[in-house]
Structure formats: C-alpha cells, structure tokens
C-alpha positions in Angstrom: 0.0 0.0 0.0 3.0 2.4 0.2 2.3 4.0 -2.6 -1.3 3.9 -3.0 -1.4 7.5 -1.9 -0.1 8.7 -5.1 -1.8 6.5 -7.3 -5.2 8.3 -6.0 -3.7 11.7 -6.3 -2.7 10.3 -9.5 -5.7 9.8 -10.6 -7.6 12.7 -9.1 -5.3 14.7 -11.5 -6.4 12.7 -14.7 -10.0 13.3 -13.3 -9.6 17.2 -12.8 -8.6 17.8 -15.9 -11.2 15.5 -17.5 -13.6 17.2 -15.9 -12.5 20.4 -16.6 -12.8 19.7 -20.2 -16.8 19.4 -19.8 -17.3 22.5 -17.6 -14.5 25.6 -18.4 -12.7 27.2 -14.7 -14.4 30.3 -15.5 -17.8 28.4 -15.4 -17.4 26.6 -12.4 -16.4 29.5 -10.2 -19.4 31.8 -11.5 -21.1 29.0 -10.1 -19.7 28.5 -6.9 -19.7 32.4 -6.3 -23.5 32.3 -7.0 -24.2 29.8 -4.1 -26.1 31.1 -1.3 -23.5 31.3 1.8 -22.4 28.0 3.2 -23.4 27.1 6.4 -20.7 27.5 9.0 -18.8 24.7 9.5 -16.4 25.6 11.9 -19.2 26.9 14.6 -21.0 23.7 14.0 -17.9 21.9 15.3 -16.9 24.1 18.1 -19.6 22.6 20.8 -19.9 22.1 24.6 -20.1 18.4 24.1 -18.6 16.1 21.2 -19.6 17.2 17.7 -19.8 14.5 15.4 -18.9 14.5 11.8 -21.0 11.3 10.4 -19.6 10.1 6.7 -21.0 9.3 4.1 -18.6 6.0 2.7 -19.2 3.2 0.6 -15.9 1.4 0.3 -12.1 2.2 1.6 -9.0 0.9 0.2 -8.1 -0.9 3.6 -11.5 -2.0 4.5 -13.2 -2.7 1.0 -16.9 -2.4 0.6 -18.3 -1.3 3.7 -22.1 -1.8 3.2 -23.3 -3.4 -0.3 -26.9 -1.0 0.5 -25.0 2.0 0.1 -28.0 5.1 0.4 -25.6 8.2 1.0 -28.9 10.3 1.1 -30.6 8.0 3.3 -27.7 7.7 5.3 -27.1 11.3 5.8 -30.5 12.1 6.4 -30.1 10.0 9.8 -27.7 11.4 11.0 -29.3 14.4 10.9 -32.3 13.2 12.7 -29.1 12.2 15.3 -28.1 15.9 15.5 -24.7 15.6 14.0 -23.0 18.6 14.0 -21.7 17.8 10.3 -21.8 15.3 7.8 -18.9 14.4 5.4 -19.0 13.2 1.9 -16.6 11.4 -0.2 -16.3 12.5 -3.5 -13.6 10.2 -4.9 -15.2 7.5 -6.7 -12.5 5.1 -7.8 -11.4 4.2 -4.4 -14.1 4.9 -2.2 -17.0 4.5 -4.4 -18.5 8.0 -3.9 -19.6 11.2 -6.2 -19.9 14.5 -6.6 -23.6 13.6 -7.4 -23.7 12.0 -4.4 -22.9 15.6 -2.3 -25.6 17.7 -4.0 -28.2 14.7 -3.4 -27.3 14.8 0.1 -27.3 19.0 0.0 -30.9 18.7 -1.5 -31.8 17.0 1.7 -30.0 17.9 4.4 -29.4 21.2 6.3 -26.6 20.2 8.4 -22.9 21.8 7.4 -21.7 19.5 4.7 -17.7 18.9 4.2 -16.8 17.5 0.4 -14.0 14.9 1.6 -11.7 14.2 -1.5 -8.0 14.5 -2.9 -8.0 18.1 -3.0 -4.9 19.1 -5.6 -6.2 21.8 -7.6 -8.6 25.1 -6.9 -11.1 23.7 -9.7 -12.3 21.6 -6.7 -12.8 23.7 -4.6 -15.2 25.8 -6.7 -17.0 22.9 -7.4 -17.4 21.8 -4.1 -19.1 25.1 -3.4 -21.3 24.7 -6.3 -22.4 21.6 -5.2 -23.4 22.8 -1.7 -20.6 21.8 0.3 -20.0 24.1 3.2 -16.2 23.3 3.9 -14.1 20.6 2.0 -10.7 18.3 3.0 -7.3 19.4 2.9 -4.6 17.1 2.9 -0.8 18.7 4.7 0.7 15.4 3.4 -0.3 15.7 -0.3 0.4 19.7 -0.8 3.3 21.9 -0.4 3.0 25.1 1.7 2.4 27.4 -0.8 -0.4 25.5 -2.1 -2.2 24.9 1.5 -2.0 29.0 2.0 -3.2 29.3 -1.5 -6.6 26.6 -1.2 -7.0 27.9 2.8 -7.5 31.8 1.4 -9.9 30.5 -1.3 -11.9 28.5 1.3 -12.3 31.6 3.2 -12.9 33.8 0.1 -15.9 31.7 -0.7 -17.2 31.3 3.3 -15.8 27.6 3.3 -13.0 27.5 6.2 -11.3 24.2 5.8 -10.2 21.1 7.2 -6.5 20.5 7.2 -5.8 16.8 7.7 -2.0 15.7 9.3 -0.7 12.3 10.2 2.8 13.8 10.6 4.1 16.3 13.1 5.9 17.9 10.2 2.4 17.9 8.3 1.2 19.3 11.1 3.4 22.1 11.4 3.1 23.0 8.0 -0.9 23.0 8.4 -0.1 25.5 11.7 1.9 27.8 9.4 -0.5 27.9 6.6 -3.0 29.1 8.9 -5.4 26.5 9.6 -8.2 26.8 12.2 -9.7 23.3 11.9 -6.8 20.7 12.6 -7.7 17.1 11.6 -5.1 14.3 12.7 -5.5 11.4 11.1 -4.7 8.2 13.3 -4.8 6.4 10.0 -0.9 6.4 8.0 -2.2 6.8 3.9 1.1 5.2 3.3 0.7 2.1 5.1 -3.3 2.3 6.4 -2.3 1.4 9.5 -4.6 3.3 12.2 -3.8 3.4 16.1 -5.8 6.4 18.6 -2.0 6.7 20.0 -1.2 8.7 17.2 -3.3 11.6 18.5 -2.7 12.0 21.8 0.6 12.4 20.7 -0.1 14.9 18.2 -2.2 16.7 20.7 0.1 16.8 23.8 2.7 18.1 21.0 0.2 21.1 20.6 -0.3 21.9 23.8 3.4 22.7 24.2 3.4 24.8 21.9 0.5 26.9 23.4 -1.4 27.1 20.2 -5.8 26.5 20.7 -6.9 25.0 17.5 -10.0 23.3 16.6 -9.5 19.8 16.7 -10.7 17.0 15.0 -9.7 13.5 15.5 -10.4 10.9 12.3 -10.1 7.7 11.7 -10.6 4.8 14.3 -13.2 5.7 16.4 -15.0 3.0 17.5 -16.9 3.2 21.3 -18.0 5.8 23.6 -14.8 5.6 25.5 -12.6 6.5 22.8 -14.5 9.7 22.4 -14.2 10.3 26.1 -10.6 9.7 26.2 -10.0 12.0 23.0 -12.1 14.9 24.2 -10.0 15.0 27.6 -7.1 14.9 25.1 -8.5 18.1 23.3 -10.3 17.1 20.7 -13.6 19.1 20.1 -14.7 17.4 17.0 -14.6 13.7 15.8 -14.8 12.5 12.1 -16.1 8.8 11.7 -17.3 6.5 9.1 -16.6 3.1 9.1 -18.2 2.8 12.8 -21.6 4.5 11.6 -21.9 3.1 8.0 -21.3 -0.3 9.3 -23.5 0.1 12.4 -26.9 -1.4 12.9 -28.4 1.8 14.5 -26.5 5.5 13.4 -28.7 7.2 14.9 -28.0 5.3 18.6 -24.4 5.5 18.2 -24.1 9.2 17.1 -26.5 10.1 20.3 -24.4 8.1 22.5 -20.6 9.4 20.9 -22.3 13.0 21.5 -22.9 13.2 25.3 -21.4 15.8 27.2 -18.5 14.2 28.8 -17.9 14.8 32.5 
C-alpha cells in the first residue's frame, strides 16, 4: 500500500482535468460564487459536548466495501435526525466509491454543514465543491506543499468555506499550523501504510499543547466506542470525524446520540 497514496492523487489529476474539459474554470467558479453562503462549519464543530462529523462511505481501500446498500442520502439524512454537528462526503469514486452527485443529493436534503472529503490538488475543486453545496471541503498537509495549503485555505475563506486541514505527521502538522489552519484534523490512519492506532493523537495533541497554540480539533479515523471519544475529548479534541463505525453500524442514529454526550 505504500504508494497507493499517489496513485489516488494520481488519478484525481487525470480526473480534474477530465472534468474540466466538460465545464470551463471560469464556469465553475461563476457557479460556486452564485451559491447562497455555506453554512458554518467551523461553529458547528466548536460545541460544549462532542460534535460528530457522520460520513457518508461506501468502500475504503483498507477496508473494501463497507455496506453493499450503500444510500448516501438516506444515510445522511439520519444522521441528521441524530443531530450531527456535520456530515462528510466522499467524493472520490475510484477508491471509495463515492460522487460529486452524491454531495448535492445529500445537499438537497439535508441542512446540516456538509464537508466534500476528497483529494483536493487543484482550486477547480474547490469551486466545485461550493457549487455543489458543500460548506467546507478536505485538505490534505501530506499531499500539498506550503504554498499551495496557503493558496486553497485563502480561497476556502474567500468563498465562506473555512477548511479542514488533515495531518498524520508532526511535520504535516506544522506546515498546516503555518499555513494558517483553524480546523486541525489528525489522522490516526498512516495513507502510506493504512495502519490506524488512537496513540497517534494524543501524541499529536500533547505536541500542541506545548506549543501553546488553541486549534479546533478534529480527531479521524478509528473511532469505535463511547470511551474513545471520552478519552480523545479529555485529550483536546472538540470534534470527531467517523465513518466506518456508523456506516457499518446497525443503528446511526444510537451511536451518534451516545458518541455525543457531554463528557464529564
């Protein structure tokens, strides 16, 4: 699986410019620019009690298919009735069996902040994931260099759409610090080798709090019971991004109202 990571980022480029060959740059930001204003993501997450981001995932490449009834508007609409505080959407179809289609279904229906979650590598998708109703979208510190993280993080904000900057790294994490990010996501899950432990971010998070610095953050990947909520939120973490777990669960619903309880 090492380098699996690039192949996607790979491919996402082939698919960019494919795509950009049916709607024109100039098109797709008049469009995004028309939107109404996004909903605010970063609020939604920034709660007196765990705020859950619920995702919408059919497949992964570690896990496979996750659920062969995959309904991302039917999913999303429960975890709504749940009270999520957002809902996340992957958009890369190849390798996780999702659409852009699949967002603006879920937009239609929903009115909870919505995060496009994809292999963001060039502006074009950023302006489509505001045209599609997104309110926020993914961004990856491992996959762009500094200039481009600055660069995407000043659009988001342009548009109303303040990001999600996703580290495994310490270094990643840095970089995402001194691009500006306000939404920290660590990963506990390494893209080069898809192996996933909850160590990974109370490390990352004991690392921040020596430095002094009071981001929003959000802890992906791994998430599994009530206690490791509980043990992450002591840790720091304000926010919690989960799939697997709620895709694959019997009840959403019960799991998202239990993973959202203040925590003593």
């Amino acid at each position: 699986m090492a380098d699996l990571l690039d192949k996607i980022v790979e491919n996402t480029r082939r698919q960019v410019q494919e795509r950009k060959s049916l709607k024109s740059f100039t098109a797709i930001e008049k469009a995004a620019f028309e939107k109404s204003k996004p909903y605010n993501f970063e609020a939604a997450l920034n709660k007196n009690y765990p705020s859950i981001i619920a995702e919408c995932k059919k497949m992964s490449p570690s896990k496979g298919v996750l659920t062969n009834d995959y309904n991302p508007v039917q999913l999303a609409t429960q975890y709504e009735e749940a009270g999520v505080s957002a809902i996340s959407c992957l958009t890369d179809e190849t390798f996780f069996g999702g659409t852009l289609a699949d967002l603006v279904a879920i937009r239609s229906k929903t009115k909870t902040p919505l995060l496009r979650k994809d292999f963001i590598i060039d502006e074009y998708q950023i302006f489509e994931a505001r045209a599609a109703g997104a309110d926020s979208f993914l961004l990856l510190s491992g996959v762009l260099n500094q200039n481009q993280l600055q660069k995407f993080i000043a659009l988001g904000r342009e548009l109303k759409m303040e990001p999600l900057v996703e580290s495994h790294t310490q270094d990643q994490l840095e970089a995402a610090v001194a691009a500006g990010a306000k939404i920290l996501g660590i990963n506990n899950r390494n893209l080069k080798t898809f192996e996933t432990s909850l160590d990974h971010s109370l490390k990352m998070a004991a690392y921040l709090k020596q430095t002094k610095l009071q981001p929003l953050l959000v802890c992906e990947s791994g998430i599994e019971n009530r206690g490791d909520i509980v043990q992450m939120w002591k840790a720091g973490y304000k926010a919690f991004l989960i799939g697997e777990t709620l895709v694959r669960a019997d009840s959403p619903k019960d799991l998202i109202r239990l993973f959202s309880k203040p925590v003593d």
